[in-house]
C-alpha positions as CSV (number, residue, x, y, z in Angstrom):
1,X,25.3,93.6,57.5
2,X,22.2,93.3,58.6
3,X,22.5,91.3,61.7
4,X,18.9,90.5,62.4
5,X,18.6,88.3,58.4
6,X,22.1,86.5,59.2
7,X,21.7,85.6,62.2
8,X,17.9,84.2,60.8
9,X,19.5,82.1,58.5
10,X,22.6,81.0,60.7
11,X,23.2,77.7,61.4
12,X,26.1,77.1,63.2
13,X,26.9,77.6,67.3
14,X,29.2,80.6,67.3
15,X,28.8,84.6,66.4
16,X,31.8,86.6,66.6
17,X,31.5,90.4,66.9
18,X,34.6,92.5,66.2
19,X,35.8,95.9,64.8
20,X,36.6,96.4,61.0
21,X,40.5,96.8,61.0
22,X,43.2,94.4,60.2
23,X,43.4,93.0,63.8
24,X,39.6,92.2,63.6
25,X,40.2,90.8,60.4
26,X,43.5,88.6,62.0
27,X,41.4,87.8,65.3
28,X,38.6,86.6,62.8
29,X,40.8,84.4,60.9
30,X,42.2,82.9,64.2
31,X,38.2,81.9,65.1
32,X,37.8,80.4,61.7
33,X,40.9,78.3,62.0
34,X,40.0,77.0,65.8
35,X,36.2,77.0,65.4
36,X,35.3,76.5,61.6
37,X,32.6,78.5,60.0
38,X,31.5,81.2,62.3
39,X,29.2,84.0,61.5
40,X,31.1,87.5,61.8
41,X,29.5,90.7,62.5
42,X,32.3,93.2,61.6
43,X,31.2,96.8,63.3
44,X,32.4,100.2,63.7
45,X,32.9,101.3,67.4
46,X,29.7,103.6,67.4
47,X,27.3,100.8,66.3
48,X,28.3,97.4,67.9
49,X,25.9,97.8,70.8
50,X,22.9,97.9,68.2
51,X,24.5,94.6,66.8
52,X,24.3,92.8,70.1
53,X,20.2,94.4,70.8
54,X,19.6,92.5,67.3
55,X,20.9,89.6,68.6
56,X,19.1,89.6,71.4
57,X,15.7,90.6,69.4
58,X,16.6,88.5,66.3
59,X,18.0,85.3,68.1
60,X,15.6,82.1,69.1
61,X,18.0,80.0,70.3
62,X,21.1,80.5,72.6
63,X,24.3,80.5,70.9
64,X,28.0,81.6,71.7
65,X,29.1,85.3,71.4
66,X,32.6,86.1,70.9
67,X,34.0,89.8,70.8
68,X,36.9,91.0,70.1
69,X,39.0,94.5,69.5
70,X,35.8,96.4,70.6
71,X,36.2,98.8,73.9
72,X,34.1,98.0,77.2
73,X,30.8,100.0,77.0
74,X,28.5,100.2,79.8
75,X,25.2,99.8,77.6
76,X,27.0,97.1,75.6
77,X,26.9,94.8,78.8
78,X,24.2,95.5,79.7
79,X,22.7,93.8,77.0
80,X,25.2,91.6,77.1
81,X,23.4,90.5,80.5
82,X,20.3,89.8,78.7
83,X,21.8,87.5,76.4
84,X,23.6,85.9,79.5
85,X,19.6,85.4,80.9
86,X,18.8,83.2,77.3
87,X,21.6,81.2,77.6
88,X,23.9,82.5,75.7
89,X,28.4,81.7,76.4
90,X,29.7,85.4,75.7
91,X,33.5,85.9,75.5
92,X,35.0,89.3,75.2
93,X,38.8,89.8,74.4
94,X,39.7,93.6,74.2
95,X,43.2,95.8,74.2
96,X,41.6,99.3,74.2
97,X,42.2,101.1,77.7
98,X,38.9,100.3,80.1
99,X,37.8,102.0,82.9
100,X,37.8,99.8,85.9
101,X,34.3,100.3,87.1
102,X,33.5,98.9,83.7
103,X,35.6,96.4,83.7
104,X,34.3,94.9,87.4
105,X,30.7,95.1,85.6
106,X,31.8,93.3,82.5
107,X,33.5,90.5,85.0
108,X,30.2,90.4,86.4
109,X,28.2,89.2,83.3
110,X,30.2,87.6,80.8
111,X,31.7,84.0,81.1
112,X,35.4,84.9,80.3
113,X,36.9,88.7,79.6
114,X,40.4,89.6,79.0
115,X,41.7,93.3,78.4
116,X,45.4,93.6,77.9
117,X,46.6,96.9,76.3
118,X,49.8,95.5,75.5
119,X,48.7,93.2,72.7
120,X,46.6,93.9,69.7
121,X,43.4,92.4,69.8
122,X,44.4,89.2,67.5
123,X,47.4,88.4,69.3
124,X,45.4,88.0,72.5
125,X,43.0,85.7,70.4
126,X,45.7,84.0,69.1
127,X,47.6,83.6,72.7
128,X,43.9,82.4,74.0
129,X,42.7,79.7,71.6
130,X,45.5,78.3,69.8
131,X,48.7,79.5,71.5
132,X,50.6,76.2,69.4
133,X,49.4,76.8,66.0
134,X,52.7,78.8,63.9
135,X,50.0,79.6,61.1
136,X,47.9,81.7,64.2
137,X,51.1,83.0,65.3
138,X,52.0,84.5,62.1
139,X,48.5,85.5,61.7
140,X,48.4,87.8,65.3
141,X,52.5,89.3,64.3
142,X,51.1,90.7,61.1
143,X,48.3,92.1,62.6
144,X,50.2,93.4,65.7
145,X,53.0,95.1,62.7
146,X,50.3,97.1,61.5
147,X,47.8,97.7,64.6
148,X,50.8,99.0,66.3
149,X,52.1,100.6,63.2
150,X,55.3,99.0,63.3
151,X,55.2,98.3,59.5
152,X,58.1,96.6,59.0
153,X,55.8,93.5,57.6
154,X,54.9,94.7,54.0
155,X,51.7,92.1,54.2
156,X,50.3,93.8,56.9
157,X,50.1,97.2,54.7
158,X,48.6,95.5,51.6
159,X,45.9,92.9,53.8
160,X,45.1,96.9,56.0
161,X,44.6,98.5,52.5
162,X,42.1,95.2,50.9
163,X,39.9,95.4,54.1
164,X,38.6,98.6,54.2
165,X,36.5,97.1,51.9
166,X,33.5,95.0,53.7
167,X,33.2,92.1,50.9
168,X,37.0,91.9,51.0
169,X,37.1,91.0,54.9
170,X,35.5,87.6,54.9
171,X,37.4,86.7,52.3
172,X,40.8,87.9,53.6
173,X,39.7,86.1,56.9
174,X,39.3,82.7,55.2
175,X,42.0,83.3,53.4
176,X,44.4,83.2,56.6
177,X,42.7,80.8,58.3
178,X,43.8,78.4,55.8
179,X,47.5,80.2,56.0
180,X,47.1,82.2,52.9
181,X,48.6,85.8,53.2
182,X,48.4,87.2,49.7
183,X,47.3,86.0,46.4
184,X,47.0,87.6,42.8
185,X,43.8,88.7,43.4
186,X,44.3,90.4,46.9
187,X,47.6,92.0,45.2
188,X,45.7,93.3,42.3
189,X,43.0,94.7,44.9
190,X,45.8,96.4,46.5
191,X,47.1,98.1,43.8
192,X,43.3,99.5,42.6
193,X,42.6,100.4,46.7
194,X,46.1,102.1,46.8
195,X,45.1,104.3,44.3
196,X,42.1,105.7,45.7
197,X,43.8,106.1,49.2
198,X,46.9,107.8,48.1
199,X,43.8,110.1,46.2
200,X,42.0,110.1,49.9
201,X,45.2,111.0,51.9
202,X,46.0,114.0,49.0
203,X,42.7,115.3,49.4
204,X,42.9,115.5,53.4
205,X,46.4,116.9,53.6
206,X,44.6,119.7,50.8
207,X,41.8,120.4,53.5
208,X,43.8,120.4,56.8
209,X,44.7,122.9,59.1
210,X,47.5,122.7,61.7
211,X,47.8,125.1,64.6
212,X,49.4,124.9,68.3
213,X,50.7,121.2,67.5
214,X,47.4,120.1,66.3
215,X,46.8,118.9,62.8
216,X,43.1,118.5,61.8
217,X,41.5,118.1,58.1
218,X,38.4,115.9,56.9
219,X,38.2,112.3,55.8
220,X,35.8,109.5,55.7
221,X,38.4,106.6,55.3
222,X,42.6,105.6,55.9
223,X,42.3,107.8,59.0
224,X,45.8,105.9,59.9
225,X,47.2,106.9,56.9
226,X,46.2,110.1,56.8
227,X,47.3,111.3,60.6
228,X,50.6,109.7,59.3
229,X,51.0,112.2,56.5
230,X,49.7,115.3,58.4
231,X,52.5,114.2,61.0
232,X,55.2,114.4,58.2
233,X,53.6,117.1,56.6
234,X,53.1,119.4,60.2
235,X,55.4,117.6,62.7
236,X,52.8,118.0,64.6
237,X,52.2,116.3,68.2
238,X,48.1,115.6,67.5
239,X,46.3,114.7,64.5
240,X,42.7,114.7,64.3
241,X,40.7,113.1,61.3
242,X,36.9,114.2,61.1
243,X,34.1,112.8,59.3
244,X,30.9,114.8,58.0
245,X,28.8,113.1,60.3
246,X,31.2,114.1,63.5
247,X,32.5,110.8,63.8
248,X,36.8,111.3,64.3
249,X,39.8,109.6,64.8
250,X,42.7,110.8,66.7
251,X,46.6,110.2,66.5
252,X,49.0,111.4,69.4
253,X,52.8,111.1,70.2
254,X,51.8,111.4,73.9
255,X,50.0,109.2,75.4
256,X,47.2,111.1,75.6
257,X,44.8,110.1,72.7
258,X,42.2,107.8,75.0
259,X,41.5,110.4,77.3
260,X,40.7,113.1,74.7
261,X,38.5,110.7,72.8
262,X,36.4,109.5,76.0
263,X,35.5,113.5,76.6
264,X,33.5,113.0,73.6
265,X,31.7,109.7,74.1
266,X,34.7,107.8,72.7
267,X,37.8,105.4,73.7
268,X,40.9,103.7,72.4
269,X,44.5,103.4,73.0
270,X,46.7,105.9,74.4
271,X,48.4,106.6,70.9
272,X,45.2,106.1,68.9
273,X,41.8,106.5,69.3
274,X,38.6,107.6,68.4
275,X,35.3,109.9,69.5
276,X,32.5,111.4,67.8
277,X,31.0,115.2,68.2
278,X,27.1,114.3,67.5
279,X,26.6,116.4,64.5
280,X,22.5,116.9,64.1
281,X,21.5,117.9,60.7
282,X,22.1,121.3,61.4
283,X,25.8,120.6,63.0
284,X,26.6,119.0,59.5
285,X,25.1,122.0,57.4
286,X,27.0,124.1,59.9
287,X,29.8,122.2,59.7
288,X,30.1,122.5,55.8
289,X,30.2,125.9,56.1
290,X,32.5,126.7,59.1
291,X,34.3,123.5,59.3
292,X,37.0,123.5,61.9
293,X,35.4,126.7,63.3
294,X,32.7,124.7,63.8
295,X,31.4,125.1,68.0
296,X,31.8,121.5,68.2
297,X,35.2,121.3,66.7
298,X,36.4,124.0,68.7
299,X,35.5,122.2,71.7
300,X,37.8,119.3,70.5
301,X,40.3,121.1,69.3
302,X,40.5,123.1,72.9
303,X,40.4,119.8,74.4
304,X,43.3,118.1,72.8
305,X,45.2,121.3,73.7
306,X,44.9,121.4,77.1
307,X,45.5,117.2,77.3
308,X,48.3,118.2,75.7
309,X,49.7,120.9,77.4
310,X,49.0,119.1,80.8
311,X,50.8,115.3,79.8
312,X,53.9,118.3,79.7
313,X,53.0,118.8,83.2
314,X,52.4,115.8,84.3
315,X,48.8,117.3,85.4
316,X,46.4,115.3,83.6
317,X,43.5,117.0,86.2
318,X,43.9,120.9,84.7
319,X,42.8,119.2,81.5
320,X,40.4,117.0,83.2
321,X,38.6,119.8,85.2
322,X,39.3,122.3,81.5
């Protein structure tokens, strides 16, 4: 999207700001049913900050910013504190781990924050804004089955699948809002998008590597999906999921998977979570030809090793100090 023509030609009061997953999609659909048309800025972790600095650039009038299943970031508030100085109401709702000296700073600047690991993002949404409403209920225990890959909800696998597509998330959205889980068409958009993830998953498990409990191999999409397999496929305790441009995602059984990723500039939960290695143009022609031997990939690989080996130990300050 680009945010600085939406936002140009927006109308309305409220601008919601939230990752690209199934619990953004779930937390969007909860805004839409409380608020009525919003404008939604869906955003990977790496690039909401620029989102919000295009709001501030783009934006003539103060309006109210909502975000939601995006990590605390130290640069992200303090634009966020610029906004604040035009006027804007910003709201942030988060269940990624935070560090507290950013979350005192964030307290400090927006008008309401809430960070509560033990939800999903929409479920927090849902349990702020319309805590009565069964249809948001449903809504934020279909994204919760999935976000916390309980999977025992078959929706939440098909609606997961549809939305890594971008057009497909509005619609999906406004499709729950109104309490519509699945139609023909989002079935029949499952069944073409299953195709080319099962194809996606294949093609990682093909490239991947597993060595001292570690399971790594390349992909650009179904990162989820794909840790799941190399974790049948390995039995392995870490699975890392790289993209070209040094961008990855990280699966753990311990606890452990936050702290890896924030070494590299990254965040998450304790079970999932995700980093990124700052490939120049030279790391990615490097990295075609050495791939996990790659220096930077070495690095992460050593790092989730020694995380690992010290959650063992209960010494999370060897790995720390590594």
């Amino acid at each position: 999207m680009n945010t600085s023509k939406a936002i140009s030609r927006f109308e309305g009061r409220i601008v919601h700001l939230t990752h690209t997953d199934l619990d953004a999609v779930c937390s969007d659909a909860i805004m839409r049913r409380k608020h009525g048309e919003i404008l939604t800025i869906y955003s990977s972790v790496q690039q909401f900050q620029g989102h919000i600095d295009q709001l501030l650039v783009s934006c003539r009038r103060p309006l109210a910013l909502y975000l939601s299943d995006l990590g605390g970031h130290p640069g992200a508030v303090e634009t966020l504190a610029r906004l604040k100085t035009k006027g804007w109401r910003v709201e942030w709702r988060d269940h990624h781990v935070w560090d507290e000296q950013t979350v005192r700073h964030a307290q400090g600047v927006v008008d309401y924050l809430r960070v509560d690991p033990q939800f999903c993002a929409c479920e927090i949404v849902f349990q702020d804004i319309l805590p009565d409403d069964p249809i948001a209920h449903e809504i934020a225990a279909v994204g919760r089955d999935r976000d916390f890959w309980i999977n025992k909800d078959p929706r939440s696998e098909m609606l997961a699948t549809v939305v890594h597509d971008d057009p497909w998330r509005k619609r999906v959205a406004e499709d729950l809002s109104t309490g519509i889980f699945l139609d023909q068409d989002i079935e029949r958009e499952y069944e073409k998008q299953t195709k080319t993830k099962d194809a996606s998953i294949e093609r990682a498990i093909q490239r991947s590597r597993a060595m001292n409990h570690i399971a790594v191999t390349i992909g650009n999409r179904y990162a989820s999906d794909i840790a799941a397999s190399l974790r049948r496929k390995y039995g392995t305790k870490i699975e890392i999921v790289l993209r070209t441009n040094g961008v990855f995602s990280i699966r753990s059984t311990d606890p452990i998977s936050n702290r890896i990723a924030e070494r590299f500039g990254g965040g998450g939960h304790p079970h999932a979570a995700g980093g990124n290695l700052h490939f120049s143009m030279a790391d990615r022609f490097l990295f075609r030809l050495r791939t996990f031997r790659h220096k930077k990939v070495q690095e992460l690989l050593r790092a989730a090793l020694a995380y690992e080996e010290a959650y063992t130990l209960h010494d999370y300050h060897a790995a720390a100090s590594d």
